[in-house]
KEZATOR-910395 format. One record per atom (N, C-alpha, C): y, x, z. Coordinates in steps of 0.1 Angstrom, whole numbers, plus 2048, in hexadecimal, padded with zeros to 3 digits. Atoms other than C-alpha are relative to their C-alpha. Last residue first. Layout:
YXZ/...
This chain:
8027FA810/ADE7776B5/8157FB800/7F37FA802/AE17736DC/8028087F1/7F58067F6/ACA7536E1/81080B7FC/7F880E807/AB575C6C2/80D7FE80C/7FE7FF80E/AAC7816CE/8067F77F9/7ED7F97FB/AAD7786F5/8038037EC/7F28087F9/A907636EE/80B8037FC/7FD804809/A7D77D6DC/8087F0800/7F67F980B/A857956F4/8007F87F3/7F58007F9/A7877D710/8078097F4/7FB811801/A547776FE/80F802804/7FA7FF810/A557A06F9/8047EF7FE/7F57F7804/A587A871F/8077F77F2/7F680A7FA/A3D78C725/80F8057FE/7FE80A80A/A277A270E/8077F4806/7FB7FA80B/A307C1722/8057F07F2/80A7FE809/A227AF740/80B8077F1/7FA80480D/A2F7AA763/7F68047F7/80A80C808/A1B7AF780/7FF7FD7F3/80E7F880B/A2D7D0788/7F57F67FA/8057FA7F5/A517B8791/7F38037F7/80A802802/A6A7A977B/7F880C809/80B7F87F2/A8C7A077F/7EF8007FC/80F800806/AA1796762/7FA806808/80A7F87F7/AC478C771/7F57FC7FB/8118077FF/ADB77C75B/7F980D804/80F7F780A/B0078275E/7F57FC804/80C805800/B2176E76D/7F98107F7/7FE8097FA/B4A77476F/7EE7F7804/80680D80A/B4D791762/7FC7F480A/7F9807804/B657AB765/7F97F27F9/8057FE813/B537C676B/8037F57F9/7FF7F3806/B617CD78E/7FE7FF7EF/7F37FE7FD/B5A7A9798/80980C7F5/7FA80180A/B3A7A778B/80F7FF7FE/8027F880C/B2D7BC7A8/8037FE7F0/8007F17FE/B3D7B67C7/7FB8077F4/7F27FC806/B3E7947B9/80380A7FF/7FC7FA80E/B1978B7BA/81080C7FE/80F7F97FE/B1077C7DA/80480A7F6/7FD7FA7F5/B3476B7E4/7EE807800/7FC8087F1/B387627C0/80180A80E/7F37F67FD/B3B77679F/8037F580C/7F2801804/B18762792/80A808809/7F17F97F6/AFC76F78D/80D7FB801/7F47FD800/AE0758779/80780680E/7F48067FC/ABC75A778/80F8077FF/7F47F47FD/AA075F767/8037F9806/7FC7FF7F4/A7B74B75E/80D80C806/7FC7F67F9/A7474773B/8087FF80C/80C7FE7F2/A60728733/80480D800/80D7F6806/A73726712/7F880780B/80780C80A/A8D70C720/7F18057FA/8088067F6/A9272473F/7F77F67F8/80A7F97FF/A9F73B723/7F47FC808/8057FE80A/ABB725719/7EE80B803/80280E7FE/AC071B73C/7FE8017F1/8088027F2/AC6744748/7F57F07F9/80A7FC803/AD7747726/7F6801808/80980480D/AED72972A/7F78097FE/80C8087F9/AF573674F/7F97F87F7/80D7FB7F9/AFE75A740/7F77F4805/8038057F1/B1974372B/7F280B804/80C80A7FB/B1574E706/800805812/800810806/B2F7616F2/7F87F4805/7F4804803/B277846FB/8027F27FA/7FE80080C/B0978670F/80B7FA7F7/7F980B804/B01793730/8047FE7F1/7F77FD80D/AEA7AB740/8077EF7FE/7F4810801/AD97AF75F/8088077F2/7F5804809/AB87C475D/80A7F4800/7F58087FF/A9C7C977A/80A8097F2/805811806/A7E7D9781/80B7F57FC/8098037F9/A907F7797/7F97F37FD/807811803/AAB809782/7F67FC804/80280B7F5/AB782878D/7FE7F3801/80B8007FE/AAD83E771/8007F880D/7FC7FA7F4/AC782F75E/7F4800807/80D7F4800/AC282D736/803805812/80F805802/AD181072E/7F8803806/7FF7F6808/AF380C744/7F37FC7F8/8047F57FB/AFA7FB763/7FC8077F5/7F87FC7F8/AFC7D8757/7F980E803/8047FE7F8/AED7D1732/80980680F/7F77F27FC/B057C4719/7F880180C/8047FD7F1/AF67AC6FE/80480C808/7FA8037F9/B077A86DF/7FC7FE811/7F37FF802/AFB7BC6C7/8097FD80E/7FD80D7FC/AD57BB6D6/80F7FD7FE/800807810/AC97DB6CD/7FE7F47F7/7F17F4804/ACF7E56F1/7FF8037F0/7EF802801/ABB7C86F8/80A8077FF/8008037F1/A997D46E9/80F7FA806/7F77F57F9/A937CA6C7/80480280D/7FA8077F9/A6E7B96C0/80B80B806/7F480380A/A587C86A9/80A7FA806/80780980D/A417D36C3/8078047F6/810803800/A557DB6E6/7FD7F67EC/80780480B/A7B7E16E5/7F1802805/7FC7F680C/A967FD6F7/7F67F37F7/7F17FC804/AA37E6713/7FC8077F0/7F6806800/A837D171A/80B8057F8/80880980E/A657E8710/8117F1801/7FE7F4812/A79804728/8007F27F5/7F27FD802/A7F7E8746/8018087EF/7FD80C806/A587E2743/8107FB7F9/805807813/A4C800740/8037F57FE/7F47F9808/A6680C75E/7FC7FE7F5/7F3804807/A517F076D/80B8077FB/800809807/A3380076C/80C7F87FE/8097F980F/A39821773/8047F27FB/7F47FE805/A4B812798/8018077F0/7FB809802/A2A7FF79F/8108027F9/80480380D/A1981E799/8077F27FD/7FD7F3812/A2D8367AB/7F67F47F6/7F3801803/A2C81A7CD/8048057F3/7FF80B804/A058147CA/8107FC7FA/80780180B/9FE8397CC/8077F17FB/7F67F9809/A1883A7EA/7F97FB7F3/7F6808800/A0381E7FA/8098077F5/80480C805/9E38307F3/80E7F97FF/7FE7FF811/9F284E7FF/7FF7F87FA/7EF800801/9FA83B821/8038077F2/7F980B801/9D582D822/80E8037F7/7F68017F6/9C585281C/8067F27FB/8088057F2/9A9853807/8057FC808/7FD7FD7F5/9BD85B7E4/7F57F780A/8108017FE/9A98547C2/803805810/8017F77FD/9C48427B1/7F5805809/7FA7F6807/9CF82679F/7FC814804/8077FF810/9B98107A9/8088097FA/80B7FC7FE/9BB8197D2/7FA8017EE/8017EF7FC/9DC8167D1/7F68087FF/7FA7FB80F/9D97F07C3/804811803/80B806809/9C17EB7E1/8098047EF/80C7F6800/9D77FB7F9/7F77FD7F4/7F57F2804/9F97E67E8/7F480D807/8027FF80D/9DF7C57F1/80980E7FA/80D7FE804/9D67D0815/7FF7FE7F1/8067F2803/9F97D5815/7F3801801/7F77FA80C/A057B180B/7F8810801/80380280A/9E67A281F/80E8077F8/80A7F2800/9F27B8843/7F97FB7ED/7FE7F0807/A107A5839/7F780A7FF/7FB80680E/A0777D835/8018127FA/80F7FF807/9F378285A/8058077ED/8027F4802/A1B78A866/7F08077FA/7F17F6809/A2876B857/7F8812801/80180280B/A0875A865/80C8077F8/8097F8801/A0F761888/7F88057F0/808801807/A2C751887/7F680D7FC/80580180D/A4475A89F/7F37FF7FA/80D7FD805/A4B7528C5/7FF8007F1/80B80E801/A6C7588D3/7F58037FA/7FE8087FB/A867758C5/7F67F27FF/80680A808/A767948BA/8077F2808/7EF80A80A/A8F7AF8C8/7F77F57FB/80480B808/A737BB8E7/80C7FD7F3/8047F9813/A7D7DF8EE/7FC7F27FC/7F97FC803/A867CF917/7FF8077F1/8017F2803/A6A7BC91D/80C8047FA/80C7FD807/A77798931/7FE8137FC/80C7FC7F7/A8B798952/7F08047F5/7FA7F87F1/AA878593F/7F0801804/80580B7F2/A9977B91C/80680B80C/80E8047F8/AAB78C8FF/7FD7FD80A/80180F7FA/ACA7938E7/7F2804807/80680E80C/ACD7BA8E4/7FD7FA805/7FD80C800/ADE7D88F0/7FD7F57FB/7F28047FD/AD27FB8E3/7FF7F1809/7FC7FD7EE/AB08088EC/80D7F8800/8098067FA/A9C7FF8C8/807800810/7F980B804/AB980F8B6/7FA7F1806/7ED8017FA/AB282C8C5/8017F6801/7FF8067F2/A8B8248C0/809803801/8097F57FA/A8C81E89C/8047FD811/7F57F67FB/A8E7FC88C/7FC80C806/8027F97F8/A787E8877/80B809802/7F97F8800/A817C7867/7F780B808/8097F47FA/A6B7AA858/80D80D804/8017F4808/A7978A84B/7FD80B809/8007F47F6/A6A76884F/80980D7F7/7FF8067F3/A6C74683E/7FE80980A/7F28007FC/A6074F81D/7FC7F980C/7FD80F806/A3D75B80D/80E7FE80E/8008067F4/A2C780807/8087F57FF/80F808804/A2B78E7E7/7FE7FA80E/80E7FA802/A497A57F0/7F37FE801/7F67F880A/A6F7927EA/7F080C7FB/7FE80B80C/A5E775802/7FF80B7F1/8137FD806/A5279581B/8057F77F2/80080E803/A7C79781F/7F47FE7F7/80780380A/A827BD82A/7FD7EF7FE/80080F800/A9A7CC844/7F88017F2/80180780F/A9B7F2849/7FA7F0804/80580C7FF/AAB80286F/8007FE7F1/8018057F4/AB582187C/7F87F37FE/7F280B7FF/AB5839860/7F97FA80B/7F97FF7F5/A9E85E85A/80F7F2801/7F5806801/A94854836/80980380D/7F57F7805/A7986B835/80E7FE800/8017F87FB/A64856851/80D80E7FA/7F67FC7F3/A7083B846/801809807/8037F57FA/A5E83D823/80880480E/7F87FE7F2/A6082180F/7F6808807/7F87F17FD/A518257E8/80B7FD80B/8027F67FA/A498007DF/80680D800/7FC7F7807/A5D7EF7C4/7F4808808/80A806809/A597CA7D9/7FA80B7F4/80D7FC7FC/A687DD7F0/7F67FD7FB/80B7F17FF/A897E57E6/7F27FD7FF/80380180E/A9F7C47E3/7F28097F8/809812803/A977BA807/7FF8027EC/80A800809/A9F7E2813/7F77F57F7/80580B809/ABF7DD821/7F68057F7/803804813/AC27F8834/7FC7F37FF/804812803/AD37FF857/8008017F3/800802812/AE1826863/7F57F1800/80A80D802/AEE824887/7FE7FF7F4/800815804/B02841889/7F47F77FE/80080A7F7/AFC86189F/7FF7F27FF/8107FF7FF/AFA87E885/7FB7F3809/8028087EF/B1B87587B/7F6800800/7F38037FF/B2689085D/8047FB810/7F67F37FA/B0389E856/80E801805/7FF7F77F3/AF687F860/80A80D7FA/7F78087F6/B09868843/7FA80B80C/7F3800802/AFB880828/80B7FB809/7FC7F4800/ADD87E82F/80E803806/8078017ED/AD585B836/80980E7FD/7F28027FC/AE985F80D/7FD801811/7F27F9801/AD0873800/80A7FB80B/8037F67F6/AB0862811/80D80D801/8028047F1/ABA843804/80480B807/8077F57F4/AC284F7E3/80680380F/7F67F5801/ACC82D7CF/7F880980A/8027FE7F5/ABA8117BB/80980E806/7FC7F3802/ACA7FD7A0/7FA805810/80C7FB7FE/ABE7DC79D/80080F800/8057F7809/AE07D4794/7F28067FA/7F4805805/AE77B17AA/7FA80A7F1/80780D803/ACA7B67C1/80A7FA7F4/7F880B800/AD57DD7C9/7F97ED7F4/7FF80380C/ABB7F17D5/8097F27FF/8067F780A/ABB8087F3/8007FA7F4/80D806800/AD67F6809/7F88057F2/8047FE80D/AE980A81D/7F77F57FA/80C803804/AF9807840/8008067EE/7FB7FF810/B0F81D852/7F27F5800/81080B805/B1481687A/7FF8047F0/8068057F5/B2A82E890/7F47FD7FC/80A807804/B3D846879/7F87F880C/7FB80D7F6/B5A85588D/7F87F77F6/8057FD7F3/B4F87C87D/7FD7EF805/7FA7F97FA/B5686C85A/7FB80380D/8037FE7F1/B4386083E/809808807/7FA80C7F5/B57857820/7FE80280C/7F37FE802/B51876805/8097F5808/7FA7EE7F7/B2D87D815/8108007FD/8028007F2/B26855805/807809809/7F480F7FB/B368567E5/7FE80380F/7F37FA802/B1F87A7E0/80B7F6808/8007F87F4/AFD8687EE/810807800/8057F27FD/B068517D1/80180880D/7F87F37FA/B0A82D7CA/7FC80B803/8097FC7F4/AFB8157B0/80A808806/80380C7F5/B047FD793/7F780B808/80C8047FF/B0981D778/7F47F680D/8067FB809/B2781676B/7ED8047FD/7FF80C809/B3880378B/7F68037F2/8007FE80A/B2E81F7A2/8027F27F1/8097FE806/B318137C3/8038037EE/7FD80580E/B4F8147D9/7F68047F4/8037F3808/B488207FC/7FD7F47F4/80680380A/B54803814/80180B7F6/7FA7FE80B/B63805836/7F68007F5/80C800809/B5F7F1853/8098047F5/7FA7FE80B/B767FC871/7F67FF7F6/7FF7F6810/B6E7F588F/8047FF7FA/7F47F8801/B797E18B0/7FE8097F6/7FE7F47F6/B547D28B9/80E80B800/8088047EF/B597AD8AD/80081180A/7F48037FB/B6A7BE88B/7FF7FC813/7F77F4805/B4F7D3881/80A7FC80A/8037F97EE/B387B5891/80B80C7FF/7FA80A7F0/B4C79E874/7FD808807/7F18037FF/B4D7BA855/8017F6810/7F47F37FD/B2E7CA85E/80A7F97FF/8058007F2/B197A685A/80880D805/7FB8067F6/B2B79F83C/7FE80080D/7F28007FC/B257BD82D/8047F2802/7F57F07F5/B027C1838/80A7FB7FD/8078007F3/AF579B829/804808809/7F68017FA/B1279D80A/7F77FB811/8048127FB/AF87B27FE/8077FB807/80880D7F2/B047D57F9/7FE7F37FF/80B805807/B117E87D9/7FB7F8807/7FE80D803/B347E97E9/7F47F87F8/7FD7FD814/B298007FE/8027F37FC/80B80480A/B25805827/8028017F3/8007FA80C/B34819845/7F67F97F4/80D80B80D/B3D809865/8018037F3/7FF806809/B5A820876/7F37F97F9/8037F780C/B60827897/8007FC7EF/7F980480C/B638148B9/7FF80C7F7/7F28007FB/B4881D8CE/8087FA7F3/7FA7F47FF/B248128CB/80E7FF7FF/8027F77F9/B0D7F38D7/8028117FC/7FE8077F5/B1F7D58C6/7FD80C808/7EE7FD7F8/B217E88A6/8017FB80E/7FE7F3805/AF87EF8A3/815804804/8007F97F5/AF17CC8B5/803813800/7F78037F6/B047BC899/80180880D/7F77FD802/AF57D1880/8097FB80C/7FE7F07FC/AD57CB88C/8088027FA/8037FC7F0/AD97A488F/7FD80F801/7F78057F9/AE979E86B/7FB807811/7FA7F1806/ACC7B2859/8157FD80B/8027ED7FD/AB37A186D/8088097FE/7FE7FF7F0/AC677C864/7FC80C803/7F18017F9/AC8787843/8017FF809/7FE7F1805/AA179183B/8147FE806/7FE7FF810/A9C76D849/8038127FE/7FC80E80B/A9275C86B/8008087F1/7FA80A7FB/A8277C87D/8017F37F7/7FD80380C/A6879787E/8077F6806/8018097F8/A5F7B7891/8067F37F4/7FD80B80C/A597D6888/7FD7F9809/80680D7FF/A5F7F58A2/7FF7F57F5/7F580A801/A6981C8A4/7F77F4802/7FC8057F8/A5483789A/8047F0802/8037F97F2/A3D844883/8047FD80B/7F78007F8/A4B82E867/7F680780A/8077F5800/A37835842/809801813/7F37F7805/A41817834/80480C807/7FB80280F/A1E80E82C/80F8047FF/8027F3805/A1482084E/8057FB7F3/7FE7F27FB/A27809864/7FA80B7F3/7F47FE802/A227ED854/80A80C801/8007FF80C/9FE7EC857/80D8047F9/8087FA807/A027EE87A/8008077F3/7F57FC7FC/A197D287E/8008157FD/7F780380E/9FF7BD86C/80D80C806/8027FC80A/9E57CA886/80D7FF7F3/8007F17FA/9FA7C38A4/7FA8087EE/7F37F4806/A027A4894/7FF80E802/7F980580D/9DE79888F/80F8097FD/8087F3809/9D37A98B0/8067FB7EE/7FC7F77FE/9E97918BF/7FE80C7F8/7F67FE805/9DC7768AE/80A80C808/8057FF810/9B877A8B5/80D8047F9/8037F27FF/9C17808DE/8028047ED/7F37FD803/9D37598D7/7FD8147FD/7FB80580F/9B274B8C9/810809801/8047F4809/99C7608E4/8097FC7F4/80880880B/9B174F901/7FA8077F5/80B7FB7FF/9C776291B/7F47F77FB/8078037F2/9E775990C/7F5807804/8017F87F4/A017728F7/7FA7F780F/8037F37FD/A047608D7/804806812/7F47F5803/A0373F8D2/7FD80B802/8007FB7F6/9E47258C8/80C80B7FF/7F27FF7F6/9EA70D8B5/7FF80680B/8047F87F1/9D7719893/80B7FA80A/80880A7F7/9DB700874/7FE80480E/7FA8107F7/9F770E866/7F97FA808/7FD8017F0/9E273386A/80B7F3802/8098017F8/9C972984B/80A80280D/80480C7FC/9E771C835/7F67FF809/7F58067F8/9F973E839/7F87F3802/7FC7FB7F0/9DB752835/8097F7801/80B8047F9/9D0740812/802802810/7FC80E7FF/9F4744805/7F17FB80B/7F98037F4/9F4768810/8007F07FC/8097FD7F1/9D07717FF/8107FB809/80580B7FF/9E175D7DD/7F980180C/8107FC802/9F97767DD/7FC7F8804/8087FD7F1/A1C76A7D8/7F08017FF/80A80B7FF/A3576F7B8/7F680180E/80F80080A/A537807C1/7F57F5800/80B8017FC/A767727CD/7F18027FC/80080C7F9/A957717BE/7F47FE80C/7F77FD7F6/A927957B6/8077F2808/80B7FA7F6/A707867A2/80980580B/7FA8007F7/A7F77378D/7FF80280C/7F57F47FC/A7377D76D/80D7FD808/7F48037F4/A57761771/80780F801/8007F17FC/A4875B74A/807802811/7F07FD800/A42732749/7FC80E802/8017F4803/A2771A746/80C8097FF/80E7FB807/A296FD756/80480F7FD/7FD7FB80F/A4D6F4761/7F28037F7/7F9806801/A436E1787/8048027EC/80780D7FB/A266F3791/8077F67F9/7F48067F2/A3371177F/7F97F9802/7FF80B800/A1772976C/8097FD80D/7FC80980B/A15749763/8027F27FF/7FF7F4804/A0C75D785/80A7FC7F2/7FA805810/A0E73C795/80480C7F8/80080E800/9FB74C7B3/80A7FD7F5/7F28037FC/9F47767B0/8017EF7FD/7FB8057E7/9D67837B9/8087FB7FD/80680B7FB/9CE77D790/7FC7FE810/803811801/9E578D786/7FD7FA804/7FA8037F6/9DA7B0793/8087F37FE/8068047F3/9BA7AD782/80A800809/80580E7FF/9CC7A9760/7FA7FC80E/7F8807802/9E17C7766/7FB7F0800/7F97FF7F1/9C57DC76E/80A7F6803/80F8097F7/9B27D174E/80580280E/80080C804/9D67DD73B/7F57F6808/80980480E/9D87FC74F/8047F17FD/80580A800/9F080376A/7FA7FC7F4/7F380C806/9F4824767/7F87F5805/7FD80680E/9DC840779/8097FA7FF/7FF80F7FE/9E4859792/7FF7F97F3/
């Protein structure tokens, strides 16, 4: 497999819409990408060509047949990029709402028992476990994440699960740490205990990272938020399997029974996806000399995840002449330096200086971050470490080495 070259890097840029530029800030670096990534210029074009369409889906007309075939294909595509053989996608209001509504219908339709999650989680699953938890007579308990190295382990897990497991969730990367965790460990780990529970991921921080695999992951249900993967807001995407596909769920009296999509959706949300993976085939396709789609996708996943461990590295340890932040006195990276679970992303904080001065210090220098703070998004993780805020550096395979070094020579005067 190749790297991302330098001339590869420039051509993937340039699909991307204010790659370097704000509309509003002008020029600017955007290392805020777990906010939301940058968007391909093939989904801005798709979304403005289906506002104009009024035709819906499922008449007998060639404009609504068109959009059928549209989702079908996008649904398709989706299928093999996260490698799902079974089961269903379908898409709703937000990556929360999805992640809210199969959890709900996950405790609502099994016995009393116990709901199993982490404290690494998005307060989207554990709040949504904690109320249905409660709504269906459970018990929600919480596996205590690794404060040291921001992530949790297949081990935490197998040392919580019990027979009287019902629903467990997970979510593969945390949006706080950027720390990713083993999915396929911990799935594990909860069947061989309760082979029966409802497993549910949060995958919205994950996907932008590529490398999903449902097929290895044996779980019930992953949530994703296209916004978060070159794609654009106001939808989020879930696929479930068919268990989870049979339980109890909102829907029309007398309508199809496996339907969960509620009402009619935009047809253009789902045009927006078959362009993210026709773009993640196409960057699969430069890195490697695979024929097969679904290699192609993997291809696309190992290189986008190459590339930003070169970006994370040129960050923490230095690029050029320029120190990296762990030869930064006073800067304190979260999760460690050297953790191989790190997924495009660095939160650090700095002694003496507000995280939302260096956020607003750095915005001044057309550097794009953002701040954490120890609220009802955050807390579960600055809590524990006793802080009260940190600066999230998010960056995704677009990035650039020499956008790395503009931000280290920032961070150099700001936390001198």
């Amino acid at each position: 497999m190749t790297q991302i070259t330098p001339a590869l890097l420039t051509e993937i840029r340039s699909r991307f819409a204010q790659i370097d530029q704000c509309p509003v800030q002008g020029p600017r670096v955007f290392f805020e990408n777990a906010g939301g990534a940058l968007t391909l210029n093939s989904v801005v074009e798709t979304s403005a060509r289906y506002a104009a369409i009024p035709d819906n889906q499922g008449r007998d007309n060639p404009g609504s047949h068109e959009l059928v075939r549209v989702i079908n294909k996008a649904k398709d595509d989706m299928r093999v990029f996260m490698n799902a053989p079974g089961g269903q996608f379908f898409v709703g209001e937000s990556g929360t709402e999805l992640t809210f509504r199969l959890i709900m219908n996950a405790c609502l339709g099994t016995e009393p028992g116990v709901v199993l999650g982490s404290t690494l989680e998005h307060p989207a699953s554990r709040s949504a476990c904690d109320r249905w938890a409660r709504v269906a007579g459970q018990r929600h308990v919480l596996v205590a994440h690794d404060d040291a190295t921001g992530t949790v382990t297949a081990e935490a897990y197998a040392a919580a699960v019990t027979p009287d497991t019902v629903v467990a969730t997970i979510v593969h990367t945390s949006p706080v740490t950027g720390m990713g965790v083993d999915l396929e460990g911990i799935a594990a780990a909860i069947r061989a205990v309760a082979p029966e529970a409802y497993i549910i991921v949060d995958g919205i921080q994950h996907a932008a990272h590529g490398r999903i695999d449902l097929a290895a992951y044996g779980v019930d249900g992953y949530v994703i938020s296209p916004y978060k993967m070159f794609s654009r807001h106001g939808y989020g995407l879930a696929w479930i399997s068919d268990r989870l596909t049979k339980l109890p769920h909102n829907g029309l009296l007398n309508g199809p029974a496996d339907n969960w999509e509620m009402g009619t959706r935009d047809t253009g949300s789902y045009a927006t996806l078959t362009d993210v993976a026709d773009y993640l085939d196409w960057l699969g396709a430069q890195v490697s000399d695979a024929t097969d789609r679904r290699a192609r996708f993997v291809a696309a996943g190992e290189a986008i995840h190459a590339q930003e461990k070169a970006l994370t590295d040129a960050m923490i340890h230095g690029t050029g002449n320029l120190p990296g932040l762990k030869d930064m006195e006073k800067v304190h990276i979260i999760g460690g330096i050297d953790n191989p679970a790190r997924e495009g992303l660095v939160s650090l904080w700095v002694e003496g200086v507000a995280s939302a001065e260096v956020v607003a210090q750095l915005n001044a220098q057309g550097i794009r971050t953002h701040v954490r703070k120890a609220d009802h998004y955050s807390g579960n993780i600055l809590d524990p470490l006793g802080l009260d805020s940190c600066v999230r550096v998010s960056m995704c395979h677009y990035n650039s080495v020499h956008e790395v070094a503009q931000f280290l020579a920032a961070m150099k005067t700001i936390a001198a």
